[in-house]
Backbone as CSV, one residue per row, in Angstrom:
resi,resn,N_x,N_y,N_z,CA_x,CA_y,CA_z,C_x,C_y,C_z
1,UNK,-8.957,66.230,8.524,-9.264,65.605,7.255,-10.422,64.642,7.462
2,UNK,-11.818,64.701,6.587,-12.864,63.813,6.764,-12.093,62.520,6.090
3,UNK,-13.327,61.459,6.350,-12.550,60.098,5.616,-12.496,59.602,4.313
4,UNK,-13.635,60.888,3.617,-13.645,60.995,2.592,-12.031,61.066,1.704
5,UNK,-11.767,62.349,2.098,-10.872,63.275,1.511,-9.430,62.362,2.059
6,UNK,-9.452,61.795,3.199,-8.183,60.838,3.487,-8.629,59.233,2.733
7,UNK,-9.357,58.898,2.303,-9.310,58.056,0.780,-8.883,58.451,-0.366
8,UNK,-9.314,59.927,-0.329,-9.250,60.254,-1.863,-7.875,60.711,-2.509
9,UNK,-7.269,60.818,-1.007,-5.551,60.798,-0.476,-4.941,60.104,-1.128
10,UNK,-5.261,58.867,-0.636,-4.468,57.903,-0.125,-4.793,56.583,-1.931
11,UNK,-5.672,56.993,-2.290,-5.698,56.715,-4.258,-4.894,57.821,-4.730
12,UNK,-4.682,58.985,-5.083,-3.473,59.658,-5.517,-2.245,59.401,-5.184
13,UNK,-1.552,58.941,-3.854,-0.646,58.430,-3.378,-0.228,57.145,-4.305
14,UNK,-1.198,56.017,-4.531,-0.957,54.933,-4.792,-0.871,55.190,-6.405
15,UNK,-1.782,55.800,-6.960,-1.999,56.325,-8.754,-0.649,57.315,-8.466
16,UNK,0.270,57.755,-7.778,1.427,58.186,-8.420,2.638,57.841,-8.086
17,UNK,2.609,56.804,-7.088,3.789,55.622,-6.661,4.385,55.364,-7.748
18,UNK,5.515,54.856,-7.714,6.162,54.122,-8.813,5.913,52.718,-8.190
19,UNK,6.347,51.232,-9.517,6.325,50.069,-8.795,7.310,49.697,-8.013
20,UNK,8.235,50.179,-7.589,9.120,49.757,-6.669,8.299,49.820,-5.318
21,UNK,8.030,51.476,-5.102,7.208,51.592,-3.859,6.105,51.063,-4.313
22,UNK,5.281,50.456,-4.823,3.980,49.867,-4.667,3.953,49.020,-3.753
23,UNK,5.217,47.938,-4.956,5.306,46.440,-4.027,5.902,46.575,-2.638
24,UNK,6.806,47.457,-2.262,6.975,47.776,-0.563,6.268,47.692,0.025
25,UNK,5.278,48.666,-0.245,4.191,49.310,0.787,3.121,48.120,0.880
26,UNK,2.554,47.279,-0.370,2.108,46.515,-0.404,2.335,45.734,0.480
27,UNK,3.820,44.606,0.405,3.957,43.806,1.184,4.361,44.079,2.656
28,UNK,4.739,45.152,3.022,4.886,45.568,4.303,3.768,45.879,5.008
29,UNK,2.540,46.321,4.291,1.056,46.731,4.813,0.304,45.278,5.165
30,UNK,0.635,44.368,3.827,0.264,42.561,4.179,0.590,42.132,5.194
31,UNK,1.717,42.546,5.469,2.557,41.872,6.453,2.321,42.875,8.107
32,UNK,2.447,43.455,8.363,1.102,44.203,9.239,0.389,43.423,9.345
33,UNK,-0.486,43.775,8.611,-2.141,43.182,9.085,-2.105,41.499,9.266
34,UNK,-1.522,41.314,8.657,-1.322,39.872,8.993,-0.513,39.147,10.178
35,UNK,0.363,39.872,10.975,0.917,39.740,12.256,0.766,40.469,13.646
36,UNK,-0.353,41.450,13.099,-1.813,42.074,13.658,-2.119,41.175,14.773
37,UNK,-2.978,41.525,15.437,-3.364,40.928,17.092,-4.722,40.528,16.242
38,UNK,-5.175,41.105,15.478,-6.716,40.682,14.580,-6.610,39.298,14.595
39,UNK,-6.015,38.526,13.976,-6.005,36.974,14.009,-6.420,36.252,14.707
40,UNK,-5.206,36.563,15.790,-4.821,35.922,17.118,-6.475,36.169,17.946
41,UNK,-7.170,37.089,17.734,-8.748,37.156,18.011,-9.736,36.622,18.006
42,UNK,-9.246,36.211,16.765,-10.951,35.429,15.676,-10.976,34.029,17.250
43,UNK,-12.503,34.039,16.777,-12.827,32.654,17.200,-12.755,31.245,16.583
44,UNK,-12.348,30.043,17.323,-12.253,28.601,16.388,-13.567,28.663,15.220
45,UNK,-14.471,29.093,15.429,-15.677,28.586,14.901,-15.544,29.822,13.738
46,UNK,-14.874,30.398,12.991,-14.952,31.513,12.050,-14.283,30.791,11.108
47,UNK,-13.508,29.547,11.130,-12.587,28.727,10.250,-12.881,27.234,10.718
48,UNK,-12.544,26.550,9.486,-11.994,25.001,9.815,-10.992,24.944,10.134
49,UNK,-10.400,23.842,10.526,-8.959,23.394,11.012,-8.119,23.546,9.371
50,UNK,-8.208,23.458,8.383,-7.670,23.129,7.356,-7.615,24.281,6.697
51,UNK,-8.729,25.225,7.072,-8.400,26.930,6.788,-7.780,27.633,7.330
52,UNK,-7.585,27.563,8.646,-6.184,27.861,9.652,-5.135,27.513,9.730
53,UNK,-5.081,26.531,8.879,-3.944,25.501,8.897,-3.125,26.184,7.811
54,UNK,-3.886,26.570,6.407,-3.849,27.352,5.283,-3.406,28.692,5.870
55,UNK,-4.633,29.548,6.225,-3.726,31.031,6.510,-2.527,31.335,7.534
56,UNK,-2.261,30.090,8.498,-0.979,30.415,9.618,0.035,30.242,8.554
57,UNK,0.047,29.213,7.400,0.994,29.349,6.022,1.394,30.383,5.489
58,UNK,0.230,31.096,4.941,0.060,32.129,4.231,0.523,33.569,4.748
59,UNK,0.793,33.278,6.280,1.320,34.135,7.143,2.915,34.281,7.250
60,UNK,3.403,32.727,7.754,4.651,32.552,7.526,5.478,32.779,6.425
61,UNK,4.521,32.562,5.337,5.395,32.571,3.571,5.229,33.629,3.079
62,UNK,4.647,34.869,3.817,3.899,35.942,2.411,4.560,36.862,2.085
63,UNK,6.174,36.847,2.734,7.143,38.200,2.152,7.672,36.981,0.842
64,UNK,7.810,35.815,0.603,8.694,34.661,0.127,7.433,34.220,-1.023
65,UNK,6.472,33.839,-1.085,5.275,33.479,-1.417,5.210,33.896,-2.799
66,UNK,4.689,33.260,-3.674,3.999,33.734,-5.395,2.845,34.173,-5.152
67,UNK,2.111,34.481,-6.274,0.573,35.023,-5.998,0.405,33.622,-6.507
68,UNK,0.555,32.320,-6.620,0.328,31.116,-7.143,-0.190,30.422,-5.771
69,UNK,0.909,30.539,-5.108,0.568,30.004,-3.468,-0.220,30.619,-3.101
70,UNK,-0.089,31.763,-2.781,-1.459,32.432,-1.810,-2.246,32.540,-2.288
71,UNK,-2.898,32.227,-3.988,-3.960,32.053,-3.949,-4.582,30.237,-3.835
72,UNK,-3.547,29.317,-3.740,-4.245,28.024,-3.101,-4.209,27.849,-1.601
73,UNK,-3.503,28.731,-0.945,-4.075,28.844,0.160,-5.129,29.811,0.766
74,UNK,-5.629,30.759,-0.190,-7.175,32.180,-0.284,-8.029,30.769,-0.493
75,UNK,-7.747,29.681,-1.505,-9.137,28.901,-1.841,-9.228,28.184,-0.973
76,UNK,-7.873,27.044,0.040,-8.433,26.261,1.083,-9.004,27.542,2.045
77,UNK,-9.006,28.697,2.324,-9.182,29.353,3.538,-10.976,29.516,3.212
78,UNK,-11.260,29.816,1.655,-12.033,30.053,1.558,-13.779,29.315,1.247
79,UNK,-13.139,27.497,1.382,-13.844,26.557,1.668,-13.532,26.215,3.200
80,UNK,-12.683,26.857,3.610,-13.157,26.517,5.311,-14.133,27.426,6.184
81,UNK,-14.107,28.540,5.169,-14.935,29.357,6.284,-16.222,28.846,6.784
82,UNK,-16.085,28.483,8.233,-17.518,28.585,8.768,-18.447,29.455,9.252
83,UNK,-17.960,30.917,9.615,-18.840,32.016,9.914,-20.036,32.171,8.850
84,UNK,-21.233,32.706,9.162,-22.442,32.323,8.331,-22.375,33.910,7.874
85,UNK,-22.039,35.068,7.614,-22.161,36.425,7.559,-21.783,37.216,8.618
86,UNK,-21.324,36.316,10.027,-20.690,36.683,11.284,-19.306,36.869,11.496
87,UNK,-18.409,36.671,10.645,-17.209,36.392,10.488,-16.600,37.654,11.485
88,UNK,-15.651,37.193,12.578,-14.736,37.640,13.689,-14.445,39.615,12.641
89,UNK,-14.711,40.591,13.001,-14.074,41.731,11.882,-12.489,41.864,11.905
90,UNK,-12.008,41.604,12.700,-10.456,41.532,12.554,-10.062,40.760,11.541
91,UNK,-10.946,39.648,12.057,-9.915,38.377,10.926,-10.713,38.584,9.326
92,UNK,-11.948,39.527,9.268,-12.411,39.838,7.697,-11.181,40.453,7.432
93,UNK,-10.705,41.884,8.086,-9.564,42.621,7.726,-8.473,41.701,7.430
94,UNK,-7.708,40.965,8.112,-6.901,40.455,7.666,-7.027,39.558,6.353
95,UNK,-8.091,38.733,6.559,-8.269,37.848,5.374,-8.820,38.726,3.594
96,UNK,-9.108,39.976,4.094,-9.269,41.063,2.840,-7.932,41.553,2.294
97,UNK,-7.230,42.037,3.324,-6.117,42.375,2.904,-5.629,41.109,2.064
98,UNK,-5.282,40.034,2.988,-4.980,39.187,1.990,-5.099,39.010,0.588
99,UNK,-6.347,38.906,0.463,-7.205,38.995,-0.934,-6.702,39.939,-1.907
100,UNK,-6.248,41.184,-1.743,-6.024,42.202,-2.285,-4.951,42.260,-2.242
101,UNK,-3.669,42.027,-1.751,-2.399,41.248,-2.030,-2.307,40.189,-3.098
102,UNK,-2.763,39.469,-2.567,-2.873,38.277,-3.831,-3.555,38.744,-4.983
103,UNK,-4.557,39.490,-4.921,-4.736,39.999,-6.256,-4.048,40.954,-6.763
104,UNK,-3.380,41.299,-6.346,-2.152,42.739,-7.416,-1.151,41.854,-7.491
105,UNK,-0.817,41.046,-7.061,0.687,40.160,-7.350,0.305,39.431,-8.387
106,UNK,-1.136,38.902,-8.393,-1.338,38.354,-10.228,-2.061,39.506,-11.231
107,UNK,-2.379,40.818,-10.701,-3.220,41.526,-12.012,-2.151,42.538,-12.055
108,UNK,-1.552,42.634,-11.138,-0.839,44.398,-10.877,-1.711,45.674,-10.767
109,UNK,-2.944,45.310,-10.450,-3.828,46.565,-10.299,-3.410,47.102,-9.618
110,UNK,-3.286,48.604,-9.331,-3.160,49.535,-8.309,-4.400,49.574,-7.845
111,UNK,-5.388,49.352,-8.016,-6.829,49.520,-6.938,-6.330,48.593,-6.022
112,UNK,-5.938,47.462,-6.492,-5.488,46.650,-5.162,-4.873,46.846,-4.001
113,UNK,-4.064,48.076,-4.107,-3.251,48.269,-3.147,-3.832,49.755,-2.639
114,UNK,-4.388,50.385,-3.948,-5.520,51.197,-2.646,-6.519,50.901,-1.824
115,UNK,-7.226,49.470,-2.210,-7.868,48.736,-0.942,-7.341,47.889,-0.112
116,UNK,-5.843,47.793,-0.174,-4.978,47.103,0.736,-4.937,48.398,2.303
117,UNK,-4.492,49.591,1.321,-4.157,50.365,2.285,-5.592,51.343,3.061
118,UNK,-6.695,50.882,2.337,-8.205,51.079,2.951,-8.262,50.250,4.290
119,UNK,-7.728,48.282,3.931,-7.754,47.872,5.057,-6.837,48.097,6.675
120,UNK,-5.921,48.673,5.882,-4.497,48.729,7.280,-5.107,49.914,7.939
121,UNK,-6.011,51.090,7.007,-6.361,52.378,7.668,-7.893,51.668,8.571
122,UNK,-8.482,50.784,8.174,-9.744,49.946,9.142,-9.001,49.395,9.877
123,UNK,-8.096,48.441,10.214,-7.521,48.049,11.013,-7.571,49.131,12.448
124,UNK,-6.453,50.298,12.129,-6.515,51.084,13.047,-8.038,51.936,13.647
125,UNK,-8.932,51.686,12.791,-10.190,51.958,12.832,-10.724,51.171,14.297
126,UNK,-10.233,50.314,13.882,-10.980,49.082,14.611,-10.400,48.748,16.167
127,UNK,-8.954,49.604,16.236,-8.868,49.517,17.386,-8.967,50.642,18.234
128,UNK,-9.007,52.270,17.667,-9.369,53.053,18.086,-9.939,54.095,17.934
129,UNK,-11.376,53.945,16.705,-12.386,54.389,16.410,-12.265,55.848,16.367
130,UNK,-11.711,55.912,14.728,-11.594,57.424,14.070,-12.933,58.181,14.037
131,UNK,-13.260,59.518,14.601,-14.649,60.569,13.948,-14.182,60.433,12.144
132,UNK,-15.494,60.310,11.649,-15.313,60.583,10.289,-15.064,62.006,9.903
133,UNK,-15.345,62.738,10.559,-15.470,64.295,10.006,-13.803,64.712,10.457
134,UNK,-12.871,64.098,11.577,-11.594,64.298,11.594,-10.728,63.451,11.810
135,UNK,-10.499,62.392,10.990,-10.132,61.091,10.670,-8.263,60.628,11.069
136,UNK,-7.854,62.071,10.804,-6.255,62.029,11.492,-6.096,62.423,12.964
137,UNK,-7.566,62.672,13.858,-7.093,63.435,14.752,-6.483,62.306,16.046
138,UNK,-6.616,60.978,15.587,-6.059,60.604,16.564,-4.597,59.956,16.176
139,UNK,-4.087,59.705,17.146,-2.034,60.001,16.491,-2.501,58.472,16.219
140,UNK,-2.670,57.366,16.376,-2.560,55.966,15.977,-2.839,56.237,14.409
141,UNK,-4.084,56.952,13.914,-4.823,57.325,12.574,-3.703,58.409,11.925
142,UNK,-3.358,59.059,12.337,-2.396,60.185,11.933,-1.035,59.438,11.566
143,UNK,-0.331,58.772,12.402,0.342,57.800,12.200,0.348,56.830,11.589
144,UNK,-0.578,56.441,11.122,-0.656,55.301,9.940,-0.954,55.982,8.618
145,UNK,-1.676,57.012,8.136,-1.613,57.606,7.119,-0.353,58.334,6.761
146,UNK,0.454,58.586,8.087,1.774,59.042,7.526,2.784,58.024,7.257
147,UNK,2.199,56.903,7.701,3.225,54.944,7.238,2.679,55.246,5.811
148,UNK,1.172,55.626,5.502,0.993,55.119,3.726,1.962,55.934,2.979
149,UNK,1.659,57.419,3.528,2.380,58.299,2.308,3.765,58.249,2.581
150,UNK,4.704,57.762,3.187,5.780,57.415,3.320,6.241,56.988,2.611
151,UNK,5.670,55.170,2.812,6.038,54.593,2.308,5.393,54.759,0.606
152,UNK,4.680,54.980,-0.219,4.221,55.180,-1.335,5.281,56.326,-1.999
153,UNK,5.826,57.542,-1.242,6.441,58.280,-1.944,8.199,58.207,-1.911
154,UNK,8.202,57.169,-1.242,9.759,56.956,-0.515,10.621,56.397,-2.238
């Protein structure tokens, strides 16, 4: 499967979920990427102390959390950033996902959670660099597209 056609997947999956499985997959995919080794990566200098201080929160609270909270802790994270366009790529992934969590818990968009599950499929990208032209062929990639449609059709 190119990476095309495993996007174009993985939006039909989510456009025919019901909301029960949305919010699962949602918060279980958040919650992934967010207890992800990506974090634990970034460098001091990609955050302030008071933006780290914010997302190790946002980490601990985000199965428990409103989209009220996590988005005043998206805004302290997002006046701390100090990366200039350099920002650590793990911790973009995580801090995107974020974003896109918090935004379907206040809009209920389903795009949200098809770019939630864009990021969990970069994630694995990122640690063991899918060919675009055969995007499942490695079992980490194969294995996580079979976590989306799982969980989306469960």
């Amino acid at each position: 499967m190119r990476y095309d056609e495993c996007e174009a997947a993985i939006r039909e999956l989510v456009d025919a979920a019901d909301e029960d499985a949305l919010h699962a997959f949602g918060l279980a995919t958040v919650t992934r990427l967010l207890e992800a080794d990506l974090i634990d990566e970034a460098g001091e200098d990609d955050l302030d102390e008071d933006a780290w201080a914010a997302l190790t929160t946002a980490r601990e609270q985000i199965a428990t959390a409103g989209a009220t909270d996590l988005r005043a802790h998206l805004d302290r994270i997002d006046e701390g950033i100090l990366a200039d366009g350099d920002m650590d790529p793990g911790l973009l992934i995580a801090l995107s996902a974020l974003e896109h969590w918090t935004t379907y818990l206040e809009e209920h968009r389903r795009s949200e959670l098809h770019e939630l599950a864009l990021r969990s499929v970069e994630e694995v990208d990122y640690r063991v660099s899918a060919a675009l032209d055969d995007f499942l062929a490695t079992p980490e990639m194969a294995a996580e597209y079979a976590r989306i449609r799982q969980s989306l059709t469960a």
